[in-house]
C-alpha positions as CSV (number, residue, x, y, z in Angstrom):
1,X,0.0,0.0,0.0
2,X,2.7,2.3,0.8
3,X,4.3,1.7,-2.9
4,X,1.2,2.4,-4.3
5,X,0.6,5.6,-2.4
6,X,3.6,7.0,-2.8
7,X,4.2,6.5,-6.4
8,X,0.8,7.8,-6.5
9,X,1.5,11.4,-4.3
10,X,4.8,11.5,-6.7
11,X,3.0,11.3,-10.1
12,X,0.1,13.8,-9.0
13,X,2.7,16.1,-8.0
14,X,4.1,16.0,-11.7
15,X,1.5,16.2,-13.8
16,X,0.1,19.3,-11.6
17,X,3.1,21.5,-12.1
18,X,2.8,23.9,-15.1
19,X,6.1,24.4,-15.4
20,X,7.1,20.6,-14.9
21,X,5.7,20.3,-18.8
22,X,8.9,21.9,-20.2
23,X,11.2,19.0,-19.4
24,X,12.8,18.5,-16.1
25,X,10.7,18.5,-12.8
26,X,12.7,17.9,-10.4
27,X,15.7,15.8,-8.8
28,X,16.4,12.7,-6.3
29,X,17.2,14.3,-3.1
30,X,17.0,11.2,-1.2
31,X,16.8,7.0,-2.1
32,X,16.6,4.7,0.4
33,X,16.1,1.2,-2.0
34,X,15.3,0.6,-5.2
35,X,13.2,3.6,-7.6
36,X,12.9,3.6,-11.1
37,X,11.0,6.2,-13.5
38,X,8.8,4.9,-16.3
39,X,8.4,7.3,-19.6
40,X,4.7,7.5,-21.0
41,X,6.3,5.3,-23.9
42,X,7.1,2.2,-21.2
43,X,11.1,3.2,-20.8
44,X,12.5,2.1,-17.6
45,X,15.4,3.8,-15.7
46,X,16.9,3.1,-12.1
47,X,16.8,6.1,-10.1
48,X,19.8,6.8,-7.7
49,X,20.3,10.3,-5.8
50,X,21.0,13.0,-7.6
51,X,19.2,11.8,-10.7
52,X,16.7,14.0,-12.6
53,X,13.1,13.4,-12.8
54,X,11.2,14.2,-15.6
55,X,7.0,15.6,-16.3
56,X,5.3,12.7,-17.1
57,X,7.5,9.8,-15.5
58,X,5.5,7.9,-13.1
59,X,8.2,6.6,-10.1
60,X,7.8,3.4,-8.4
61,X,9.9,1.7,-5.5
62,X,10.4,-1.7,-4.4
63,X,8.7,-3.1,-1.1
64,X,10.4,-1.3,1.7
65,X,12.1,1.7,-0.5
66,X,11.1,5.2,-0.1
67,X,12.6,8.1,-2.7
68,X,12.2,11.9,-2.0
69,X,11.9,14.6,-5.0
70,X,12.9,17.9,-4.4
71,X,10.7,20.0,-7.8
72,X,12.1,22.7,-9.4
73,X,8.2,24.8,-8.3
């Protein structure tokens, strides 16, 4: 449930910034596990901190993990 809810909260936050549409909405401030990013189209990155996060990418953890996005709003 906690997966769910939190890829959930991180999603919603990128599609409801305006200016998260131009390209890059943020970054990986903090990973604690495993994160990856999935594209609209279906492409698949790991996340590690430090690592940019883009509109439109929907982030997902592994059981456990927890990942925190600071947005450029």
């Amino acid at each position: 449930m906690t997966k769910t809810l939190t890829s959930i909260l991180v999603l919603g936050s990128l599609l409801v910034s305006g200016a998260a549409f131009a390209g890059k909405a943020g970054e990986i401030t903090l990973l604690s596990g495993r994160a990856t990013a999935a594209t609209p189209e279906g492409t698949i990155r790991s996340l590690n901190k430090g690592d940019p996060v883009f509109s439109r990418e929907y982030i997902s953890t592994s059981a456990g993990a927890f990942v925190n996005v600071k947005f450029l709003e």
